[in-house]
DRENTI-638166 format. One line per field, with one value per residue (C-alpha): x, y, z; residue number from 1. Coordinates in Angstrom, 3 decimals, always signed. Example, Ala and Ser with C-alpha at 12.3 -4.5 7.8 and 13.67 -1.06 7.14 Angstrom:
2
xx	c(+12.300,+13.670);
yy	c(-4.500,-1.060);
zz	c(+7.800,+7.140);
nr	c(1,2);
//
This chain:
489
xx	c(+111.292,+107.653,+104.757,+102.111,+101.694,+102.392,+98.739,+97.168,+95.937,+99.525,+100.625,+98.201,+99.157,+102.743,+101.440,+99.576,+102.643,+105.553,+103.068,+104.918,+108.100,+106.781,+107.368,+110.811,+112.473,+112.822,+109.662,+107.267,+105.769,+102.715,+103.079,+99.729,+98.801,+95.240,+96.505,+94.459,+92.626,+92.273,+92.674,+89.182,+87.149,+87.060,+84.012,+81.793,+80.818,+81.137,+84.387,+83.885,+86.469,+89.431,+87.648,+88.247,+91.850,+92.272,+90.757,+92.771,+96.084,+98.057,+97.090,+97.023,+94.524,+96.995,+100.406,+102.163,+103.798,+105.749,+105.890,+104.565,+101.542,+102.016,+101.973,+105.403,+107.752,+105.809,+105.579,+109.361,+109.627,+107.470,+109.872,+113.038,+113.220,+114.200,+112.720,+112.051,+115.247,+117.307,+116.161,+115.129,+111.317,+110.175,+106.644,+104.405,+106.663,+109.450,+111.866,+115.232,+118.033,+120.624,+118.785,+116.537,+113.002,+109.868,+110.440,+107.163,+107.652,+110.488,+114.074,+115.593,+113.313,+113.901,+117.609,+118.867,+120.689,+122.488,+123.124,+119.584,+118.243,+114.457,+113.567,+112.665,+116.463,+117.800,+115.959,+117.410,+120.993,+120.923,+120.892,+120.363,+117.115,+115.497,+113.275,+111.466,+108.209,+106.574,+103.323,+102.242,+103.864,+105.787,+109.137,+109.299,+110.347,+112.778,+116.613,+118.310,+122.252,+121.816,+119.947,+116.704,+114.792,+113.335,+108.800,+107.864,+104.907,+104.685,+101.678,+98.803,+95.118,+92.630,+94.439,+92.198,+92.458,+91.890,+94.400,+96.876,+96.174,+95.928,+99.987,+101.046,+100.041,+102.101,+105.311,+105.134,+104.151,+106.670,+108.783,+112.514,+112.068,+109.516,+109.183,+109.388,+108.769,+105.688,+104.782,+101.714,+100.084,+95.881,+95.623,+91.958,+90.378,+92.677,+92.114,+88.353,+88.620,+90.260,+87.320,+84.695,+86.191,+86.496,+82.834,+81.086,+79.107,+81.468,+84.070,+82.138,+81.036,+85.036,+85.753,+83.575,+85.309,+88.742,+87.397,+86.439,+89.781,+91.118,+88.677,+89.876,+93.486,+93.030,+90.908,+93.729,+95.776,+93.926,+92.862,+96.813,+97.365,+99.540,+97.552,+100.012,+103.182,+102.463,+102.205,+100.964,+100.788,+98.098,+98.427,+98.376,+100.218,+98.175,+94.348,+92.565,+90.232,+87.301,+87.642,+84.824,+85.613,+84.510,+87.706,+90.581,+92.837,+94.600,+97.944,+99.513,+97.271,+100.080,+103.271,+104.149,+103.751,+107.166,+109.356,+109.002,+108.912,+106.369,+105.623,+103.401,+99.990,+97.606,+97.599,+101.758,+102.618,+106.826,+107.742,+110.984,+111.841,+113.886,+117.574,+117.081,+113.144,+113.870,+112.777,+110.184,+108.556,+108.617,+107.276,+104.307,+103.273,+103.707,+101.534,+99.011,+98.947,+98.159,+95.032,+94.056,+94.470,+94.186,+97.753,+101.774,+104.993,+107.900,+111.178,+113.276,+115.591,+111.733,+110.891,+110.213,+113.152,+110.101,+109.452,+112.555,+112.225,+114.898,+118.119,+117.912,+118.764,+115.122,+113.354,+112.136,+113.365,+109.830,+106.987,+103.446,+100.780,+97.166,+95.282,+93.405,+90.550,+91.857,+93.242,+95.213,+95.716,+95.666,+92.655,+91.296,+92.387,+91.381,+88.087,+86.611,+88.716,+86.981,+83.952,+84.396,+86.066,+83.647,+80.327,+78.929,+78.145,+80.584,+79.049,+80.021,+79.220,+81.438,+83.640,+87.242,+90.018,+93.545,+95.962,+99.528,+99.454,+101.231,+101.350,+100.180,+96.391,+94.290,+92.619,+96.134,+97.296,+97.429,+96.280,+97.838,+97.243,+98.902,+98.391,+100.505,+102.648,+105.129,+102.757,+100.522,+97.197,+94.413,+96.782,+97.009,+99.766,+100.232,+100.505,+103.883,+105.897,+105.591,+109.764,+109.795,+108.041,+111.412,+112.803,+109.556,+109.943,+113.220,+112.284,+109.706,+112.140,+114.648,+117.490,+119.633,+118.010,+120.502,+120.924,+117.678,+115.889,+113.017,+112.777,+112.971,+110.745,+107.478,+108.914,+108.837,+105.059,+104.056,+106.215,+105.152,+107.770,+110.272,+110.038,+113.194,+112.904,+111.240,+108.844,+106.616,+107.278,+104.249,+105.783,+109.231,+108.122,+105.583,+108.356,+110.744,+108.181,+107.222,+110.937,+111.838,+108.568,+109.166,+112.656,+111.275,+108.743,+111.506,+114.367,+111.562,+110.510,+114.319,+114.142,+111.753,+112.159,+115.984,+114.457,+112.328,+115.047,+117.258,+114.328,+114.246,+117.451,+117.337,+114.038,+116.524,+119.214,+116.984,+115.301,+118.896,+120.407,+117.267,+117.317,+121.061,+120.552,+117.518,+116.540,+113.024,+112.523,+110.648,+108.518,+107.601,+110.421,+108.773,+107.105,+110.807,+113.063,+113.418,+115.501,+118.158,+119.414,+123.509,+124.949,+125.761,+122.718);
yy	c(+48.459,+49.531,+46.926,+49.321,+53.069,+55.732,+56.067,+59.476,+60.369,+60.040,+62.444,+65.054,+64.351,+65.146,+68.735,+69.523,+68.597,+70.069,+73.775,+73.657,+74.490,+77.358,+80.198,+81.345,+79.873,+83.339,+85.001,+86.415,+89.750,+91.712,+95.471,+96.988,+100.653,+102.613,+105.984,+108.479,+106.554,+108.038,+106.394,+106.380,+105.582,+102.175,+104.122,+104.065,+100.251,+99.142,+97.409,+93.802,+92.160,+94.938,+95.066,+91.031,+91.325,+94.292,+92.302,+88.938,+90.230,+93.113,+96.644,+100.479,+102.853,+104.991,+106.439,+109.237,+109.989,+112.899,+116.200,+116.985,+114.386,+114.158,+110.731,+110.492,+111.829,+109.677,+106.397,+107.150,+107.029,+104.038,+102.176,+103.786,+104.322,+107.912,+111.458,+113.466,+115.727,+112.885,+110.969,+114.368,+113.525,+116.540,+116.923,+115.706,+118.509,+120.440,+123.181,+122.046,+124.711,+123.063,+123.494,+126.126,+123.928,+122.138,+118.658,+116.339,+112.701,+110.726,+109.134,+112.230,+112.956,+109.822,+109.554,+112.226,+110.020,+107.138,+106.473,+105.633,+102.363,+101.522,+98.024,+96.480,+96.782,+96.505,+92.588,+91.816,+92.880,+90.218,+87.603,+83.911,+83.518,+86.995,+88.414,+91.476,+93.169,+96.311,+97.323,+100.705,+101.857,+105.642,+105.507,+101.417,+100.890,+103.134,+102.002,+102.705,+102.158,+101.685,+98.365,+97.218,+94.582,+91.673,+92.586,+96.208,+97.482,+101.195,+103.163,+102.632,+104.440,+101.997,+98.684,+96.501,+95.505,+92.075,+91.562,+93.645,+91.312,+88.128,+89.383,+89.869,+86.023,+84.781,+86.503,+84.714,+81.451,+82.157,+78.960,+80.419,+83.462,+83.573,+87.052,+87.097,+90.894,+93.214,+96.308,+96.824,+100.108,+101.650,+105.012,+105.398,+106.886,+109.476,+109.829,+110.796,+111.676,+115.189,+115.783,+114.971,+115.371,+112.477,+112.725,+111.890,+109.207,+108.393,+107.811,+105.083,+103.476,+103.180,+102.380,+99.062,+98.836,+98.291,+96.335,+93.526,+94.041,+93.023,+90.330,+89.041,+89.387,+86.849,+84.759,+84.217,+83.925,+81.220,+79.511,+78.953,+77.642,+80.571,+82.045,+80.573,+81.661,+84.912,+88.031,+90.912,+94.815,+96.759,+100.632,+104.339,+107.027,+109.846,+110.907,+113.957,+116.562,+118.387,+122.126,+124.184,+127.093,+129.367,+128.645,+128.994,+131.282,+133.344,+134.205,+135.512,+138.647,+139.533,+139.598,+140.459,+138.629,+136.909,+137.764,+133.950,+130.465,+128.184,+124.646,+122.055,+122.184,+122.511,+123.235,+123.855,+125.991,+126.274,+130.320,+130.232,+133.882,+135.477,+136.869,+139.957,+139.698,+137.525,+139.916,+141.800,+138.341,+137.372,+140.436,+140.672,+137.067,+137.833,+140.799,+139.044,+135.882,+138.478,+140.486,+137.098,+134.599,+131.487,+130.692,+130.853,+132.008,+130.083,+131.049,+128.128,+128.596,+129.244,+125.389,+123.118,+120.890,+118.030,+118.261,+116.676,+119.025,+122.050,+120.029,+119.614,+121.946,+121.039,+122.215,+125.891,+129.564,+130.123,+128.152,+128.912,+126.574,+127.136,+126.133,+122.923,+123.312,+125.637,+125.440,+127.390,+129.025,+125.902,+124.557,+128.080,+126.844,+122.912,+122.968,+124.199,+121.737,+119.128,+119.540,+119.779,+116.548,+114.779,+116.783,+118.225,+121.709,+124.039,+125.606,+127.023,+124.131,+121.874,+119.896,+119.058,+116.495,+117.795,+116.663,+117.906,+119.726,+119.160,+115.240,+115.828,+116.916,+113.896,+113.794,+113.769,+110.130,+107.011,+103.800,+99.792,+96.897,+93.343,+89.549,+86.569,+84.213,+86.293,+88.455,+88.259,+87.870,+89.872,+92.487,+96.606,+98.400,+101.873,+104.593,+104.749,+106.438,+105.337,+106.144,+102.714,+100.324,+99.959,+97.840,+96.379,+94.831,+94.121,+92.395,+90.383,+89.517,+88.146,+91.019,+93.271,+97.123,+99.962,+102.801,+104.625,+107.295,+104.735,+102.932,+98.657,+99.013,+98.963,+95.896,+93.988,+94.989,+94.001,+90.668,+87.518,+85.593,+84.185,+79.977,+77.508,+78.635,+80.715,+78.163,+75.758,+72.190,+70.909,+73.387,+71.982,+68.731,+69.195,+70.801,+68.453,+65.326,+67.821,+68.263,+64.573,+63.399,+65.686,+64.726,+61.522,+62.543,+63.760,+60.997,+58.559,+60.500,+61.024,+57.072,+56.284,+58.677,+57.222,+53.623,+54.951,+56.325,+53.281,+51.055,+53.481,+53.134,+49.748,+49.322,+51.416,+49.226,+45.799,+47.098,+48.272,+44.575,+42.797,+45.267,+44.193,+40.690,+39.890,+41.029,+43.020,+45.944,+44.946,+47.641,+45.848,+44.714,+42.507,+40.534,+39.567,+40.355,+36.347,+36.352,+38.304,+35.700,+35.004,+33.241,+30.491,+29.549);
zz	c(+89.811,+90.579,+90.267,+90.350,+89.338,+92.445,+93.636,+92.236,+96.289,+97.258,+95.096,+96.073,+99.439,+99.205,+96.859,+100.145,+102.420,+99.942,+100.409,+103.708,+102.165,+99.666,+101.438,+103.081,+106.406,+107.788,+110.093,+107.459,+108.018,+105.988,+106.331,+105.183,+105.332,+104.957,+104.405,+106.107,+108.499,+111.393,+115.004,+116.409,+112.642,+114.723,+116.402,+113.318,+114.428,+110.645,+110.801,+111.858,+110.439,+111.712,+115.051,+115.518,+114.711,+116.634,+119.399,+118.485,+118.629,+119.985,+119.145,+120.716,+120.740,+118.438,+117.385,+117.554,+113.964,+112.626,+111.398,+109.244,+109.341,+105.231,+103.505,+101.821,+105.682,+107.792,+105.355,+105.021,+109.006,+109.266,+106.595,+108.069,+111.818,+110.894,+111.252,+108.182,+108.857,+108.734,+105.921,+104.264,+103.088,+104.452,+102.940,+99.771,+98.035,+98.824,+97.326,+96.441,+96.933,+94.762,+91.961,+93.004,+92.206,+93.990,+94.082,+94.467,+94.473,+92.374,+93.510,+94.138,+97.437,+98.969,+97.958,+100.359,+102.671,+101.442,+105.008,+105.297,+104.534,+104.733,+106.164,+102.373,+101.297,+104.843,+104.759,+101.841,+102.965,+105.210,+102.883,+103.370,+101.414,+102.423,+99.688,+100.094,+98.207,+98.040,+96.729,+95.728,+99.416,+99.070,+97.763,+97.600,+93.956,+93.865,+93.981,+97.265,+98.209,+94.068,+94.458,+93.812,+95.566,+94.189,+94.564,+93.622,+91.939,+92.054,+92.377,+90.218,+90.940,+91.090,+90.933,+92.318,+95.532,+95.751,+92.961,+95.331,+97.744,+95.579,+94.765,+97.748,+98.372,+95.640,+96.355,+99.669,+98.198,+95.412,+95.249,+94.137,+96.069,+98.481,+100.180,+103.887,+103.977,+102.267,+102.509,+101.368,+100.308,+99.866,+99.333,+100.966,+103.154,+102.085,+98.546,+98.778,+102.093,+100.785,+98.666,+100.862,+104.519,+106.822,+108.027,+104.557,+103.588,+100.716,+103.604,+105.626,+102.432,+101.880,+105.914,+104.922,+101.782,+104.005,+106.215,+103.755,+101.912,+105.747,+105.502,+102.716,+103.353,+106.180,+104.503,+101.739,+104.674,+106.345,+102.582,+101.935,+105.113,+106.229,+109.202,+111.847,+109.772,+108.318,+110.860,+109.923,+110.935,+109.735,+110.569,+108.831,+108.963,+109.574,+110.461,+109.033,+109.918,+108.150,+107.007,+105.492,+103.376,+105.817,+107.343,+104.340,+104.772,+102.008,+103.095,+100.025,+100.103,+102.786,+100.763,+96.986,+94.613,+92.463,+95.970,+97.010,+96.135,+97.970,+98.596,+100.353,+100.874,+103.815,+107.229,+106.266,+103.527,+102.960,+102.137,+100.471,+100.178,+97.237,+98.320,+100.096,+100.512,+103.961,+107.015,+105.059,+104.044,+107.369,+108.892,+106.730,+106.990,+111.214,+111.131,+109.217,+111.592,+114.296,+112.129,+111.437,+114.054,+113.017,+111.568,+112.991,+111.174,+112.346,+111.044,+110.325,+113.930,+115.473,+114.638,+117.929,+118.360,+118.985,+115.229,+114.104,+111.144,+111.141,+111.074,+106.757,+103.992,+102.493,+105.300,+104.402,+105.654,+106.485,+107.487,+107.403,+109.695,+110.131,+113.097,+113.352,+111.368,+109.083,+105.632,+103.410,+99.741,+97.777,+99.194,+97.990,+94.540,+95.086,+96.315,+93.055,+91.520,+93.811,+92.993,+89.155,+89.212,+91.364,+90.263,+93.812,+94.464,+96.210,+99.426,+102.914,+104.352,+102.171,+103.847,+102.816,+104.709,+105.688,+107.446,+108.284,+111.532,+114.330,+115.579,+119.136,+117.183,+118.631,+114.367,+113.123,+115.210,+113.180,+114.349,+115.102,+115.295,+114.602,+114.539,+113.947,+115.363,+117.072,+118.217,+121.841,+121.362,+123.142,+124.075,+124.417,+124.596,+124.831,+122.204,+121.069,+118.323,+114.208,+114.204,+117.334,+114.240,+112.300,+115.554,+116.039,+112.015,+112.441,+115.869,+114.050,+111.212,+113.280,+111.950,+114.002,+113.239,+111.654,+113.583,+113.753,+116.105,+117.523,+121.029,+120.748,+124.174,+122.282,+119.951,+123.317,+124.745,+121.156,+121.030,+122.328,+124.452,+122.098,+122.295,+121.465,+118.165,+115.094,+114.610,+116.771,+116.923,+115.045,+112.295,+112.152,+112.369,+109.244,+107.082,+108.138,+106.956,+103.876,+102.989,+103.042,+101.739,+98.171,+98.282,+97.787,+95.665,+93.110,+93.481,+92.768,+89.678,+88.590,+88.961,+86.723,+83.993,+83.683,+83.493,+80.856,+79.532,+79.538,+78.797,+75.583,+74.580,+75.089,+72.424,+69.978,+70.621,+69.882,+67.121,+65.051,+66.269,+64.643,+61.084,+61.185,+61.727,+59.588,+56.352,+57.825,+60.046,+63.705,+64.614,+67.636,+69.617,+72.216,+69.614,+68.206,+71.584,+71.285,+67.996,+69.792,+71.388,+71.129,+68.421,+70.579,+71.750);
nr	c(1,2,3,4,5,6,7,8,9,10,11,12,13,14,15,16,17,18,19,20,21,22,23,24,25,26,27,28,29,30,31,32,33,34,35,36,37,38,39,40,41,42,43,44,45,46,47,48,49,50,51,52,53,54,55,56,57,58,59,60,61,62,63,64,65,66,67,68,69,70,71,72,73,74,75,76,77,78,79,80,81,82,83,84,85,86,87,88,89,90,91,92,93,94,95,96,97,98,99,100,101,102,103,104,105,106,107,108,109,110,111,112,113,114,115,116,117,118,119,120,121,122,123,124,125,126,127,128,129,130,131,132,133,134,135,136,137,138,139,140,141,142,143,144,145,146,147,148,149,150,151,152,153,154,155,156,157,158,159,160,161,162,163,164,165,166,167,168,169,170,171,172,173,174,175,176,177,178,179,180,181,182,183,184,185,186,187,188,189,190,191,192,193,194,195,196,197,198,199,200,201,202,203,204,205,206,207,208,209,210,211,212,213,214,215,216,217,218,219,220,221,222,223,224,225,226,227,228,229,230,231,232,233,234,235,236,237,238,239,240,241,242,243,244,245,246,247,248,249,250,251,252,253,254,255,256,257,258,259,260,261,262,263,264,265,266,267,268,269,270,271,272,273,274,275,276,277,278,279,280,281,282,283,284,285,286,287,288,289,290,291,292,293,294,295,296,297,298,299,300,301,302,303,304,305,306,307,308,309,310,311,312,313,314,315,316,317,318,319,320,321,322,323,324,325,326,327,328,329,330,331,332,333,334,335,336,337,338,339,340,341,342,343,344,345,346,347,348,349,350,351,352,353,354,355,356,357,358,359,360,361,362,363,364,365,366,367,368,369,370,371,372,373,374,375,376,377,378,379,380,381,382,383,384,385,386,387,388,389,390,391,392,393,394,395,396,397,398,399,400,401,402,403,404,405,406,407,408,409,410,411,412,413,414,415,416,417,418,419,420,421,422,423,424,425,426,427,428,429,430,431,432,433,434,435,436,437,438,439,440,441,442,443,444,445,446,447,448,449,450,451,452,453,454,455,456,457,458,459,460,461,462,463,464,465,466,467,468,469,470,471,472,473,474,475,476,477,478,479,480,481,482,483,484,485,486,487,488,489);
//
């Protein structure tokens, strides 16, 4: 059937077409987080490769996220659309009055509200090929609606992060399920940045550090021909500001000791008061706040309605928050353990990163920025709320949102106008050729190997006529194919 073998250059050619169809026919969307960095770090001048995506593609000076500005509530929001009293991650830690303990991170303090779906499982509800991954991001590989998704790696200190990226990559490129959703997780600057305060050296040396992980992202972007298909978001979800020691604040010295439960950490301390010890709990810590100065007691009907945060049975009685740039008692306790663990000296003029205060603090706001296909390029929008991203994925994924508390109007400042179809022409056309072209590919294969096949049998078939026939055994049945003739001729 074939005179001469399929040329090796062919071949290759169609491997470099067929990449076309490697990764999913839904919009494809890269989620990736730096937690803790802050809005304006942009203003160190050491981030080249973030400043030329920033300027490439659509991005605003910052967000506004929720309260508490903790990790876990507003990574939750960010996934979910949700405030913290609805989908009931309500700090880093929190004390559970069913069963009367703290609760720090597990399945149980993101499986409040079964109601709630965050946007990795809500993808892969949809169906139709949809595959979603996440990597080291808070509360991703954890089962929700009592389903897991198909990507999760769960958080691992110092995983490289090359190989994070390198992973990320491959689910995409997977070719039974490619992923058109990650979310994609790096716990600095926050991670040192509590330990040596946002201003430290250690903390640019890591703002360069995330810059060429950026760099690199794109660059495995661009290498796997994916730059024009792949859009991603890169944000955080919270600054952080430096405290000295100077400025901690022991609160306990104000109320007796084994009458309360507490939780949290700095600036916001949760009081949960034994029965009967409410008022005088509250009292104390109120005439303290006034000797002192520097921190507010809220009761829990006190909380501002702007927080999102009273409307939950996790959220405490009492609640505790310093001023900005002012800590409380378990930095008292941590900072020693700070610098034991990373060998400095403890002084006065130590500095220390928290974070946690009210959103409206300018050091608390996240910041945005995105690039990609369905995104306009060279384009600033303005500061808008982290709850308003959920529609903006969903907008970018091409899936109706569930009900949620965010606006869709910042999904369409960020959005580039929507053309005849996901993709562009030159797109469709090259997966269309790619499609046919390794459909080809394989019913040409499937061809030969059953003529090898059938050749094969045929050999089998010559040589067992020719044993039968002739007292000898033909090893080589070309050499005797001539003797089987039929017995008439």
């Amino acid at each position: 059937m074939f005179s001469q073998p399929i040329s090796l250059k062919f071949l290759y050619f169609l491997v470099l077409i067929s990449s076309v169809t490697c990764i999913s026919k839904h919009p494809v969307l890269i989620v990736v987080s730096f937690d803790a960095f802050r809005y304006n770090f942009f203003e160190t001048e050491n981030l080249p490769y973030m400043q030329l995506i920033k300027t490439k593609g659509t991005h605003a000076e910052y967000l506004y996220n929720v309260f508490p500005t903790k990790t876990f509530p507003n990574h939750h929001s960010i996934a979910t659309g949700v405030f913290p009293e609805v989908h009931g991650v309500i700090g880093n830690s929190y004390y559970d009055p069913e069963i009367k303990k703290v609760m720090k991170m597990g399945p149980g303090m993101y499986n409040y509200n079964d109601r709630v779906k965050p946007i990795w499982r809500w993808n892969e509800d949809q169906g139709n090929g949809r595959y979603s991954g996440t990597f080291m991001w808070p509360g991703g590989d954890y089962s929700y609606q009592g389903k897991n998704i198909t990507y999760s790696v769960g958080f691992q200190a110092g995983y490289d992060w090359k190989k994070r990226v390198d992973q990320v990559i491959k689910w995409i490129l997977d070719p039974d399920k490619p992923a058109n959703l990650v979310m994609l997780y790096f716990e600095e600057p926050d991670t040192h940045g509590h330990a040596f305060g946002p201003n430290s050296v250690i903390i640019k040396d890591l703002l360069e550090k995330l810059d060429n992980i950026t760099g690199y992202l794109h660059a495995q972007l661009e290498h796997h021909n994916l730059s024009d298909k792949v859009n991603v978001v890169q944000l955080s979800d919270h600054g952080m500001t430096a405290v000295s020691p100077p400025f901690f604040i022991n609160i306990t010295q104000y109320i007796t000791n084994g009458t309360y439960e507490w939780a949290g950490a700095s600036p916001a301390i949760q009081i949960i008061p034994h029965e009967g010890h409410e008022d005088i709990i509250y009292s104390a810590l109120k005439k303290g706040s006034k000797e002192n100065g520097h921190f507010k007691v809220y009761k829990k009907s006190e909380y501002l309605d702007r927080w999102h945060y009273k409307n939950n049975p996790r959220s405490p009685p009492i609640l505790v928050m310093a001023d900005e740039g002012y800590a409380l008692d378990d930095l008292i306790i941590s900072a020693p353990q700070y610098a034991k663990k990373y060998n400095f000296t403890l002084t006065n003029q130590s500095e220390f990163g928290v974070h946690g205060y009210d959103y409206t603090v300018k050091d608390m706001h996240p910041y945005f920025m995105a690039i990609g296909p369905k995104i306009k390029k060279e384009t600033k929008v303005d500061p808008f709320n982290t709850v308003d991203l959920f529609n903006l994925f969903c907008a970018i994924l091409e899936i109706s949102p569930t009900k949620n508390n965010g606006s869709s109007t910042p999904a369409s400042h960020v959005l580039a106008a929507a053309g005849p179809g996901k993709y562009s022409v030159g797109t469709i056309l090259m997966m269309s050729i790619g499609g046919v072209l390794v459909a080809l590919l394989l019913v040409s294969l499937a061809v030969v190997f059953t003529l090898m096949a059938i050749k094969r049998q045929q050999n089998i078939t010559t040589a067992a006529a020719l044993n039968k026939r002739f007292p000898q055994t033909f090893q080589n049945y070309i050499e005797a194919q001539h003797l089987l003739e039929p017995e008439e001729a």
